[in-house]
C-alpha positions as CSV (number, residue, x, y, z in Angstrom):
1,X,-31.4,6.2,-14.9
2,X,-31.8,10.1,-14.3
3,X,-27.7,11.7,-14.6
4,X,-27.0,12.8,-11.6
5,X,-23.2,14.5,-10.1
6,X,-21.8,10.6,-9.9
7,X,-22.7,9.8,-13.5
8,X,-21.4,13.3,-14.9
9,X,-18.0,13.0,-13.1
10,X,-17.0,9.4,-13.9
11,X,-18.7,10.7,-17.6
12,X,-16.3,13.4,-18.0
13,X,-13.3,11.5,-16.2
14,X,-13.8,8.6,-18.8
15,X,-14.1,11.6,-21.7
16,X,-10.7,13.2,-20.4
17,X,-12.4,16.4,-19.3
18,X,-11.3,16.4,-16.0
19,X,-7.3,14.5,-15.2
20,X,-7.8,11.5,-13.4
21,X,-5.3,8.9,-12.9
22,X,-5.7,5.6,-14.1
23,X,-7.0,3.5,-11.7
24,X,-9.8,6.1,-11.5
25,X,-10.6,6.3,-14.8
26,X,-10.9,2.6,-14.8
27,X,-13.9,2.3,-11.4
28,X,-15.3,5.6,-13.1
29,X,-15.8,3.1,-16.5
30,X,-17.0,0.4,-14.6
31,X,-19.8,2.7,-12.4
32,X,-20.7,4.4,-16.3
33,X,-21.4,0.6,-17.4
34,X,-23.8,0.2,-14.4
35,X,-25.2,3.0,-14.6
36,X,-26.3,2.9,-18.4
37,X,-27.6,-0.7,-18.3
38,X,-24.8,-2.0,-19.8
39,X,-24.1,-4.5,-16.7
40,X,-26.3,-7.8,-16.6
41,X,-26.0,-8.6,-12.8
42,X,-25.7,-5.3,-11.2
43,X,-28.1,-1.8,-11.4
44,X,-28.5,1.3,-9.5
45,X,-31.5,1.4,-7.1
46,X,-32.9,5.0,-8.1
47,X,-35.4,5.3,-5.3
48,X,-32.3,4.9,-3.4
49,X,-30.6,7.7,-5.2
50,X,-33.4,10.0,-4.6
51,X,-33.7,9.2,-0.9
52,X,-29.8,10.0,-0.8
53,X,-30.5,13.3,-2.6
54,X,-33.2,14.2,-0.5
55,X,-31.5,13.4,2.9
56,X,-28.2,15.8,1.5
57,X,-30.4,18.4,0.9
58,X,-31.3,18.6,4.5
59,X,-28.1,18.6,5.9
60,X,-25.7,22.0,6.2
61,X,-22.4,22.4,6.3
62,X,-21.2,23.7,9.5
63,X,-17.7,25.5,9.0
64,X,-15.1,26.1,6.0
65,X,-15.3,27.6,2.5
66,X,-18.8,26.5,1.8
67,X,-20.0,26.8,5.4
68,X,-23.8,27.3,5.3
69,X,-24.9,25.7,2.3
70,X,-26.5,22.2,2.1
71,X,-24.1,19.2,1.1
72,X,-26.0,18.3,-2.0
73,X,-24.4,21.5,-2.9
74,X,-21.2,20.9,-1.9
75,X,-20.3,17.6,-2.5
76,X,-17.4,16.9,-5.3
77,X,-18.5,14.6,-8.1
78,X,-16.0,12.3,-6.6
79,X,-17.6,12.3,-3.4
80,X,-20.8,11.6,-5.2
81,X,-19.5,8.9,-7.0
82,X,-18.0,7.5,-4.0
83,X,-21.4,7.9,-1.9
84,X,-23.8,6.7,-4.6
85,X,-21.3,3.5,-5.9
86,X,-21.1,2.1,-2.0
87,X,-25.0,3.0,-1.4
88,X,-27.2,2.7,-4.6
89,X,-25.6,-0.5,-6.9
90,X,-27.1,-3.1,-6.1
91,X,-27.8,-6.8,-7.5
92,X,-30.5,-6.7,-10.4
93,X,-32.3,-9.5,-8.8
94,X,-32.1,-8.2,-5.1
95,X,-32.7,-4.8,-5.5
96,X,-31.8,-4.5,-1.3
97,X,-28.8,-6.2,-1.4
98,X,-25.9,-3.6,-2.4
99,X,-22.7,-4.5,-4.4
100,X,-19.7,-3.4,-2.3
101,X,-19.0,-4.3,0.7
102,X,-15.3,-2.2,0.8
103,X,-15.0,1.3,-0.5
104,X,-11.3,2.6,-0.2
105,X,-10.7,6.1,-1.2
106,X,-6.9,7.2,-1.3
107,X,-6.5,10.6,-1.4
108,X,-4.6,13.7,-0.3
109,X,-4.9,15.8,2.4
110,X,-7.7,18.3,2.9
111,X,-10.2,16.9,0.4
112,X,-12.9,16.3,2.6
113,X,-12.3,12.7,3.0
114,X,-13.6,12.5,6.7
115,X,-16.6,15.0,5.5
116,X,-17.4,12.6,3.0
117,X,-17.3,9.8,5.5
118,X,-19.4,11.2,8.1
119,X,-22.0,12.6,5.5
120,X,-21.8,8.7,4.8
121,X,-22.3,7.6,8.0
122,X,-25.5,10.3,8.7
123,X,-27.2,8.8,5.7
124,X,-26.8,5.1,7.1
125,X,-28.3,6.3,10.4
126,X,-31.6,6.8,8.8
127,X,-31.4,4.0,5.8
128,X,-30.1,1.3,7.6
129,X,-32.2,-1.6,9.6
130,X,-32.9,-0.8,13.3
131,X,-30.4,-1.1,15.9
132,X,-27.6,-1.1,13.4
133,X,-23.9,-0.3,14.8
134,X,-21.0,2.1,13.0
135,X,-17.7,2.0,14.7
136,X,-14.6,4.1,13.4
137,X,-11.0,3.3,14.3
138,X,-7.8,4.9,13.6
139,X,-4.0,4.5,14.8
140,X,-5.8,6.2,18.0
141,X,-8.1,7.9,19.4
142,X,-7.9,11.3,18.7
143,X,-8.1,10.3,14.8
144,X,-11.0,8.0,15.7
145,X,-13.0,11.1,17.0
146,X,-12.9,12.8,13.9
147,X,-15.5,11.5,12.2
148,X,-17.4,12.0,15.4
149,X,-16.5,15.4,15.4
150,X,-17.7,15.9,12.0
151,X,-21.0,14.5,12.6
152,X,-21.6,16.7,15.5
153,X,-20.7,19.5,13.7
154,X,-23.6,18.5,10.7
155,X,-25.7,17.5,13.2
156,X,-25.4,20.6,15.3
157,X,-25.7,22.9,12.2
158,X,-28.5,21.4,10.3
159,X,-32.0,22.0,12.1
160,X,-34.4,19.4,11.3
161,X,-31.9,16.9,12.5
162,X,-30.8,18.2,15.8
163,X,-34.2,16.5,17.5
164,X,-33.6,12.9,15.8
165,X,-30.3,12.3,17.5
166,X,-28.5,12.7,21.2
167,X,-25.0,13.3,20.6
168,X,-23.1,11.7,23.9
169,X,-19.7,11.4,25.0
170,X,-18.8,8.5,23.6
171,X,-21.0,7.7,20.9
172,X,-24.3,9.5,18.7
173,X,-27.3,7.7,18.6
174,X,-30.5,7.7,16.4
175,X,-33.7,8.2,18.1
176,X,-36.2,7.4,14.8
177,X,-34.3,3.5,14.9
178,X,-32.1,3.2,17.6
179,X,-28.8,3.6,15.2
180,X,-26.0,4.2,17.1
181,X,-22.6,5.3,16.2
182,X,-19.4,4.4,18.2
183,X,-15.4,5.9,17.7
184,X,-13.2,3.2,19.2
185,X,-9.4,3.6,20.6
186,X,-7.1,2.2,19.2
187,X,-6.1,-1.5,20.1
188,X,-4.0,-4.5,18.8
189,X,-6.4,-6.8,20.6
190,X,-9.6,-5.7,22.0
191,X,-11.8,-4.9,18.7
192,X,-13.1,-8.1,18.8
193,X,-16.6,-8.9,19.8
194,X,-18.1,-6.2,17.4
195,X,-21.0,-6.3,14.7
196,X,-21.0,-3.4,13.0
197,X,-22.9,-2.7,10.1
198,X,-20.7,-0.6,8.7
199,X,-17.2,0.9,9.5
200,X,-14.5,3.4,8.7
201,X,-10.6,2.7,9.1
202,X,-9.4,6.2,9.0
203,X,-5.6,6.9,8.0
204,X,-4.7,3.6,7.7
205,X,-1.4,4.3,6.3
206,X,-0.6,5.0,10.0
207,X,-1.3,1.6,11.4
208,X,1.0,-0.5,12.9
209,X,-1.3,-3.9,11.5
210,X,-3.9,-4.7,10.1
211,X,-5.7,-6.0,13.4
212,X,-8.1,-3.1,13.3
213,X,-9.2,-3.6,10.0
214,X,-10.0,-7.3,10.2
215,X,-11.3,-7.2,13.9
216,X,-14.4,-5.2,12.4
217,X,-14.7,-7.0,9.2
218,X,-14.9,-10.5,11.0
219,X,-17.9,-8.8,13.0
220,X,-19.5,-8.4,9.8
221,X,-20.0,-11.9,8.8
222,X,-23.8,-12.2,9.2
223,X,-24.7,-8.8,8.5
224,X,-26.6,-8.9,4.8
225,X,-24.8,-5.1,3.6
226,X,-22.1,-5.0,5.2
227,X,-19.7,-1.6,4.5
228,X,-16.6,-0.8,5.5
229,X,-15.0,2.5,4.4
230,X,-10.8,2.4,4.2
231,X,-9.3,6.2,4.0
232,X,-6.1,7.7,3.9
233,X,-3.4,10.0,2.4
234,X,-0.2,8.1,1.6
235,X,3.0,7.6,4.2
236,X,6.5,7.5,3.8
237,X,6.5,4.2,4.1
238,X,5.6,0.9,1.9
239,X,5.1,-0.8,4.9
240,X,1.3,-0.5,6.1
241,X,-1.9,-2.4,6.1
242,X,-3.3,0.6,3.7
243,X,-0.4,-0.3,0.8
244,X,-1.8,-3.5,1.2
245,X,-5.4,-2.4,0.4
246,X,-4.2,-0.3,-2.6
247,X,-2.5,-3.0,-3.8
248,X,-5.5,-5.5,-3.9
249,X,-7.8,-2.8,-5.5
250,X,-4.9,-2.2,-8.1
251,X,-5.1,-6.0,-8.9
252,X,-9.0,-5.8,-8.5
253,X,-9.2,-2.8,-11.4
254,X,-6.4,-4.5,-13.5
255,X,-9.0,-8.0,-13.4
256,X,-5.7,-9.9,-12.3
257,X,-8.1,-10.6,-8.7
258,X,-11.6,-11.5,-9.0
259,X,-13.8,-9.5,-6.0
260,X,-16.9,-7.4,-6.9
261,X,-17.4,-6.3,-3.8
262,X,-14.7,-3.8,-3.6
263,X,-15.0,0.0,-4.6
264,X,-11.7,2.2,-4.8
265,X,-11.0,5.4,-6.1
266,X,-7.2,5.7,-6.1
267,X,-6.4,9.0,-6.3
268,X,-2.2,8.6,-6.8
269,X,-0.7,10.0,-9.5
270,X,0.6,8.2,-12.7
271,X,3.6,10.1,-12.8
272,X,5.4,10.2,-9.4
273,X,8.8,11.8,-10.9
274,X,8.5,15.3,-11.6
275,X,6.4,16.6,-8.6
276,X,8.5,20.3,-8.5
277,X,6.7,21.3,-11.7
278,X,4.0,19.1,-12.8
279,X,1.0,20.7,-12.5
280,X,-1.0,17.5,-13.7
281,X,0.3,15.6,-10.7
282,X,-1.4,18.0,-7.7
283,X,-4.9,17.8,-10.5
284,X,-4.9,14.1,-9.7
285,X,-4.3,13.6,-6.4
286,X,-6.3,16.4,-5.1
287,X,-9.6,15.9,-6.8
288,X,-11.7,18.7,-4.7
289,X,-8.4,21.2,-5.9
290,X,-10.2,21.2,-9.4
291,X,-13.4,22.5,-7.7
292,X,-12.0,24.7,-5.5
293,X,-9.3,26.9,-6.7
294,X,-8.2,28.6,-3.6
295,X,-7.4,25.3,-2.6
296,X,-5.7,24.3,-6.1
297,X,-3.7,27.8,-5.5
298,X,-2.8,26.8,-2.2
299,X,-1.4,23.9,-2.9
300,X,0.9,25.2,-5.7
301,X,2.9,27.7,-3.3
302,X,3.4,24.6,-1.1
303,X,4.9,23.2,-3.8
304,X,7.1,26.1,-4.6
305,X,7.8,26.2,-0.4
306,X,9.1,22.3,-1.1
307,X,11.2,23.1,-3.9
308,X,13.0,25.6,-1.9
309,X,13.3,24.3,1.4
310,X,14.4,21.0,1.7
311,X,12.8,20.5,5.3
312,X,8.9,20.7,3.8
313,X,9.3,17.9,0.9
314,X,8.6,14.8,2.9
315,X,5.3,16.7,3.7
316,X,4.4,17.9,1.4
317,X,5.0,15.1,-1.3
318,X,3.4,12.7,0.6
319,X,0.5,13.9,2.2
320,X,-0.2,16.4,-1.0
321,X,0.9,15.2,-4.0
322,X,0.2,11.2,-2.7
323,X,3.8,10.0,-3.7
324,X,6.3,8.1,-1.3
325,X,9.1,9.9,-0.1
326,X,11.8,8.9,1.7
327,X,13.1,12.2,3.4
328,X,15.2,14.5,3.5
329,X,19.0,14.8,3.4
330,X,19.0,10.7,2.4
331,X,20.5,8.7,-0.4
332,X,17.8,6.2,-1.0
333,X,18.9,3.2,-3.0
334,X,16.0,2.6,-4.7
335,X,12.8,3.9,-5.0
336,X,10.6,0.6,-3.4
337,X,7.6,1.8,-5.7
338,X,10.2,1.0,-8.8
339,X,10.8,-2.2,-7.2
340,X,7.0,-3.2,-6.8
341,X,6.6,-3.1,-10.9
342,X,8.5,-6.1,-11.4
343,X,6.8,-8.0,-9.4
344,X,5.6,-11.2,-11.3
345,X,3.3,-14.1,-10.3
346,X,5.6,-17.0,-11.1
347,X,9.4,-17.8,-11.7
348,X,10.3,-21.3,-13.6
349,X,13.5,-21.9,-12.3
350,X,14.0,-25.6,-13.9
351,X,17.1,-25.9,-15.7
352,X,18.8,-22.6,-14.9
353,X,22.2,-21.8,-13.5
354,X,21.6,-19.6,-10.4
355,X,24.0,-18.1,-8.8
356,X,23.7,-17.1,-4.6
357,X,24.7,-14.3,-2.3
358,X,24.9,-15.0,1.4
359,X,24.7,-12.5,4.2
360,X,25.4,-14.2,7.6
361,X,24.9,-11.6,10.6
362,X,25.8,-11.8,13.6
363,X,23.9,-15.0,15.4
364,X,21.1,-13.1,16.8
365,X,20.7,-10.3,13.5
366,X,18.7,-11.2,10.6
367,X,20.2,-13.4,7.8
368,X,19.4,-13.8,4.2
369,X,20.1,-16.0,1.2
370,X,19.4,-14.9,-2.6
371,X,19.7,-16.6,-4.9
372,X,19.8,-15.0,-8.9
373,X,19.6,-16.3,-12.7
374,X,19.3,-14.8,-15.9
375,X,15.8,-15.5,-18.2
376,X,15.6,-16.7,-21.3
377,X,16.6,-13.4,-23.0
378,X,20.0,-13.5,-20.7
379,X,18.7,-9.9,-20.1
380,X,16.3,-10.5,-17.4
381,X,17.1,-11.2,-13.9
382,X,15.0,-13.3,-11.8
383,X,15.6,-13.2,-8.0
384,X,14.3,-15.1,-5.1
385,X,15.0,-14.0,-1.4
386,X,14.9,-15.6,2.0
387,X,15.4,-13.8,5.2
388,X,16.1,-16.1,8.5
389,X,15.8,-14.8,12.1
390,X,15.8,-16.4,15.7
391,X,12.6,-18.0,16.7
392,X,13.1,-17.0,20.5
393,X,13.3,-13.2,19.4
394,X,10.0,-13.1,16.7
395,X,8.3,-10.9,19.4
396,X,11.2,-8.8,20.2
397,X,12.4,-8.3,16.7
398,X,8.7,-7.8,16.2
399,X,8.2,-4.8,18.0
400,X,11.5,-3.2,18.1
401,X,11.2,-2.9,14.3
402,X,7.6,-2.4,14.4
403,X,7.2,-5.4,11.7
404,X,5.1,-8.1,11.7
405,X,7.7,-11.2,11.5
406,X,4.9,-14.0,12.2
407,X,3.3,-12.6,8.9
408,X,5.9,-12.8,7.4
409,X,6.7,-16.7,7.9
410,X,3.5,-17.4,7.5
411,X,3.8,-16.4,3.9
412,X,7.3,-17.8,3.7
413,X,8.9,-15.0,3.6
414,X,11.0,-15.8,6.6
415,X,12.5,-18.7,8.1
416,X,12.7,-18.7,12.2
417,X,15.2,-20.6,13.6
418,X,17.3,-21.7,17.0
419,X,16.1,-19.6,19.9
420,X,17.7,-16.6,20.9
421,X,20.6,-17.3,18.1
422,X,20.7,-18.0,14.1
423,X,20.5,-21.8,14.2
424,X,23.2,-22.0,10.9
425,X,22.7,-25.4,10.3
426,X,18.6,-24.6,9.1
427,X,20.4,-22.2,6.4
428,X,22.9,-24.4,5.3
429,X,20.4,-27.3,5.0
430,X,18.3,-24.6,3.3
431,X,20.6,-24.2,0.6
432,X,21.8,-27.4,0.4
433,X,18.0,-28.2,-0.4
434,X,17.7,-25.4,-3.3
435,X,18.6,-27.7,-6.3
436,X,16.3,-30.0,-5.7
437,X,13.8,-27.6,-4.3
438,X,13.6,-25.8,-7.8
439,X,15.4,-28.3,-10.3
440,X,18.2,-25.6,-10.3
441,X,21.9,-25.6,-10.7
442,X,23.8,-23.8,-8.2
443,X,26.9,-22.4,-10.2
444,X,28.5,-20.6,-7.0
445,X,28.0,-19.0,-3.9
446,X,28.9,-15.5,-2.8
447,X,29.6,-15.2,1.0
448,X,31.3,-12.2,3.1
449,X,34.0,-14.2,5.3
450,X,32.7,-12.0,8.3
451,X,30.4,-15.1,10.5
452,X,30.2,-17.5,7.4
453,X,33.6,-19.4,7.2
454,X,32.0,-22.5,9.5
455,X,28.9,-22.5,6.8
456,X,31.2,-21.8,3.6
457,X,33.6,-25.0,4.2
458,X,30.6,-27.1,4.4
459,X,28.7,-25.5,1.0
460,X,32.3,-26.1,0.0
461,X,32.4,-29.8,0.1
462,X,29.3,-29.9,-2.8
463,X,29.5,-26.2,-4.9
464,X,31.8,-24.0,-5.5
465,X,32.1,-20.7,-2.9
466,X,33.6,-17.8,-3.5
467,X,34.8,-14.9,-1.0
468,X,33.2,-11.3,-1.7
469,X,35.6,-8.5,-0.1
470,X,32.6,-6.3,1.3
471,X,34.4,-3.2,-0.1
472,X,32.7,-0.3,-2.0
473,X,35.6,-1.1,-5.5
474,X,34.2,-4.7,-5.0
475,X,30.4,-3.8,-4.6
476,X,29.9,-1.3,-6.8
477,X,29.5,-3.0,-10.2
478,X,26.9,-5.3,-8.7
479,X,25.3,-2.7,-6.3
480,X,24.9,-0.5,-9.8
481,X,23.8,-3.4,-12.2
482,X,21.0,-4.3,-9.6
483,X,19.7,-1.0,-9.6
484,X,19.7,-0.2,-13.2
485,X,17.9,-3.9,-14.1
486,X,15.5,-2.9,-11.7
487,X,14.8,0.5,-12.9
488,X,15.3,-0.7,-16.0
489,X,12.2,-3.3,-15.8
490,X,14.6,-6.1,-16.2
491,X,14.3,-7.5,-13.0
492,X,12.0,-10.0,-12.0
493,X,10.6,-11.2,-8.1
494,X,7.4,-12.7,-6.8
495,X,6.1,-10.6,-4.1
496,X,8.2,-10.3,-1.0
497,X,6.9,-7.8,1.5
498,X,10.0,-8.0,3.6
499,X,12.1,-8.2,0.8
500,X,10.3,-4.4,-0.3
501,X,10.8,-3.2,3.0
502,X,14.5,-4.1,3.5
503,X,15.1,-1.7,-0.2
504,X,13.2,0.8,1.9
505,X,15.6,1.0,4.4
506,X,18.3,0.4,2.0
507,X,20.9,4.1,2.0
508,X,23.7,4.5,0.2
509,X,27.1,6.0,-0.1
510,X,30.0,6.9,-2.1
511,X,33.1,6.4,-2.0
512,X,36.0,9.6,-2.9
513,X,35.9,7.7,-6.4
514,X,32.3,7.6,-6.3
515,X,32.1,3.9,-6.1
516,X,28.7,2.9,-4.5
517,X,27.7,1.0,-1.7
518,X,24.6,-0.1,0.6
519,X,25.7,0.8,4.3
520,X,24.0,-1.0,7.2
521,X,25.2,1.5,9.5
522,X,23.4,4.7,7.9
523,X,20.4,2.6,6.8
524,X,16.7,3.1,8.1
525,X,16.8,-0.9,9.0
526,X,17.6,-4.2,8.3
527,X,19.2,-4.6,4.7
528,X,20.6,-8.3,4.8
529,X,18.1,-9.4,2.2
530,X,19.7,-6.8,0.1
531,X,22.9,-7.2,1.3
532,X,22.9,-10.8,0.0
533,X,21.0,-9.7,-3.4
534,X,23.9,-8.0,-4.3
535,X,26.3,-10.7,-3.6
536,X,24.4,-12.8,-5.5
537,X,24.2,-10.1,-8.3
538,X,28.6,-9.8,-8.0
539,X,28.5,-13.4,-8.6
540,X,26.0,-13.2,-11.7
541,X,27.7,-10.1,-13.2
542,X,31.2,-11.4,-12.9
543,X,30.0,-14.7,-14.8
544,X,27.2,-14.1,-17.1
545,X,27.6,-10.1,-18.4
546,X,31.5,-10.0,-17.7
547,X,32.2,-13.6,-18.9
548,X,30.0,-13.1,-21.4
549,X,31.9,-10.1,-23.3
550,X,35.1,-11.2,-23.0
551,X,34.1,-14.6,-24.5
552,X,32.8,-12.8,-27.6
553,X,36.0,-10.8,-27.8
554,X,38.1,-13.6,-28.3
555,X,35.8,-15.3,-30.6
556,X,36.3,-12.3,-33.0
């Protein structure tokens, strides 16, 4: 192959020349592998390529720092690496049948993400089969107009295309083929019906579901290269359809999930602690910033702006340094990114003593049982969660708290129950099943006396329960044991979306002797699932780490 920007960016990201994080560095070796031959069922298509080339050169920017010059001279090497990965690798025995079918590209603010997307989208007008369809959507549609926008704007500013297209109202259409473009509104039900040949979800982080996402993707069933592009800067929040996306492509890179037909550059940093002065942090999540140092400069006195005023952090952390933050003036428990590490795929839990933590709400609130057990090292925790809500108020609870609680029985995350009210007899069968459930031992269970006595005498009757004063001197041991074994690495959970979401909302406070304790009052949302965590983990430190010293001091 001929090096072109693509091959010389992923060459000197590979090299270290230019400070990538990890989950670049990774696609940039797998594109290096393509591109030198190394790969035995995929290749670049160079005539391709060349057409690509050829087609940028014609097209001029139409506003901002490099306003007048053509995009081939413009372009990032990671928007050329982007561009030419999605478009030009292709299977080495079809050379017309391309390789991805998703491109995600996670990025901060103001690096030319929807540029790059609409430049995208020109060069599928004219290298796409006639009468092809491209939709955009977004939370609504004012963001779904963007990439219209942009298009316009090329369009507009570049003269030998300005006769090859009618730019309408509502949608830009391609005169040489009939190619037309389309920005929908946003909808929760009325995407469907679609074929689009290709697609962009722009700041998905903002999405309420994933609706929009798979609405398109299910029109794309029959279509022979299909593409859809998923773009955004991070939110505050782990709860989104694009964390899920980033997640995937994080399992796809680290070859724990098999699918070769997804593209991602990830551009998050690998260290998300030490934003207020690490330099190498705003060099990886703003890759244009290395190209561009008015923008690199830029983005430093924001920084300097965030570490002074407390106000601009959320802001500027998230949508500039691609970090999670949880906002200002609050006493997060725990960070849920910390949380997310120790996830694991499987938990044995034959044989072991467990020890569970009840949180009965009020009958129509959520409720939770945990359950917890030390691994074979006695220095690992393993956890297991399960949240219960009334099935008469899924829809309410649904869109008051802007979650998706069918999703989350579905995947058995959740347990709906009774109709309008906690059906307590489903939760106390529940854990009257857990023994046999996971060849467990049930050593005791934790319960706050507030809406659990009725449930408590009947556990009673077959285990051992035990009374937790829900009082900060009480809590605090367990409340400070669960977070250091989870920032610690010694804790242990197979993924639980709604588990991750209830730490999100998790606060905290402190007692006058400094005692600490999760507060449902002050918190962003529902807790229980932690709430009962850490009566399981009072129970578990009182027997296992407790017990366990003051056995060894009387042995000596």
């Amino acid at each position: 192959m001929t090096v072109d920007k693509a091959y010389e960016y992923a060459f000197d990201v590979v090299g270290g020349k230019i400070n990538a994080p990890k989950y670049v560095i990774k696609q940039c070796r797998i594109y290096l592998d393509i591109a030198d031959g190394k790969d035995e069922k995929y290749c670049i298509n160079e005539k391709k390529k060349k057409q690509i080339e050829e087609l940028t050169k014609l097209l001029i920017v139409p506003r901002g720092l490099c306003a007048n010059k053509t995009v081939y001279e413009v372009l990032g090497g990671f928007q050329w690496l982007f561009i030419f990965a999605v478009l030009t690798v292709v299977y080495r025995n079809d050379t017309e049948k391309r390789r991805y079918e998703t491109g995600i590209l996670e990025i901060c603010r103001k690096n030319g993400k929807t540029f790059l997307i609409a430049v995208v989208f020109i060069i599928l007008f004219f290298t796409e089969p006639k009468f092809s369809k491209f939709y955009s959507v977004a939370p609504d549609g004012s963001l779904s107009r963007e990439i219209q926008t942009q298009i316009k704007e090329i369009i507009a500013s570049s003269p030998t295309l300005t006769d090859k297209f009618k730019v309408r109202r509502d949608d830009i259409l391609c005169y040489l083929n009939d190619n037309d473009y389309i920005p929908l509104a946003f909808s929760t039900s009325r995407l469907d019906g679609k074929l689009p040949n290709a697609f962009v979800a722009d700041e998905v982080g903002a999405l309420t579901s994933n609706y929009p996402i798979e609405a398109m993707r299910s029109g794309q069933l029959n279509i022979k290269n299909k593409l859809g592009c998923i773009i955004s800067t991070k939110y505050p929040t782990i709860n989104n359809p694009f964390e899920d996306e980033v997640e995937k492509a994080k399992q796809v890179l680290d070859g724990i999930v098999q699918d070769d037909s997804l593209f991602a550059l990830l551009y998050e940093p690998d260290n998300t602690k030490d934003w207020e002065s690490d330099d190498s942090i705003i060099e990886q999540s703003n890759p244009l910033a290395l190209n561009i140092p008015d923008i690199y400069d830029t983005i430093k006195k924001m920084r300097t702006d965030a570490v002074l005023m407390p106000s601009k952090r959320e802001n500027f952390v998230t949508k500039h340094c691609n970090i999670i933050y949880q906002g200002v003036g609050t006493e997060t428990y725990i960070d849920p990114q910390e949380l997310i590490k120790c996830r694991v795929s499987n938990i044995d839990w034959t044989g072991r003593t467990v020890y569970l933590g009840v949180d009965l709400s009020q009958t129509t609130d959520n409720t939770a049982v945990a359950m917890v057990a030390l691994d074979d090292d006695r220095t690992t925790v393993l956890a297991d969660v399960m949240a219960f809500i009334p099935e008469g108020r899924i829809e309410v609870k649904s869109r008051e708290e802007k979650l998706d609680y069918n999703q989350f029985i579905q995947s058995g995350e959740c347990i709906a129950c009774g109709d309008r009210i906690i059906d307590y007899p489903v939760v106390e069968e529940y854990v009257f099943q857990l023994e046999k459930k996971y060849g467990c031992n049930i050593a005791y269970i934790g319960f706050d006396r507030a809406n659990a006595m009725s449930s408590a005498q009947k556990w009673d009757k077959v285990y051992t329960t035990i009374e937790i004063r829900q009082h900060s001197t009480v809590l605090h041991p367990a409340t400070k044991l669960l977070k250091e074994k989870i920032l610690s690495g010694e804790f242990a959970y197979k993924r639980n979306k709604l588990l991750e979401i209830n730490f999100q909302n998790a606060m905290v406070r402190f007692s006058e002797n400094m005692n600490m304790y999760v507060t449902k009052k002050h918190s962003r949302g529902k807790v229980d699932m932690v709430v009962a965590l850490i009566n399981a983990m009072h129970l578990l430190n009182e027997y296992e780490f407790i017990g366990d010293t003051y056995s060894w001091i009387v042995q000596n």
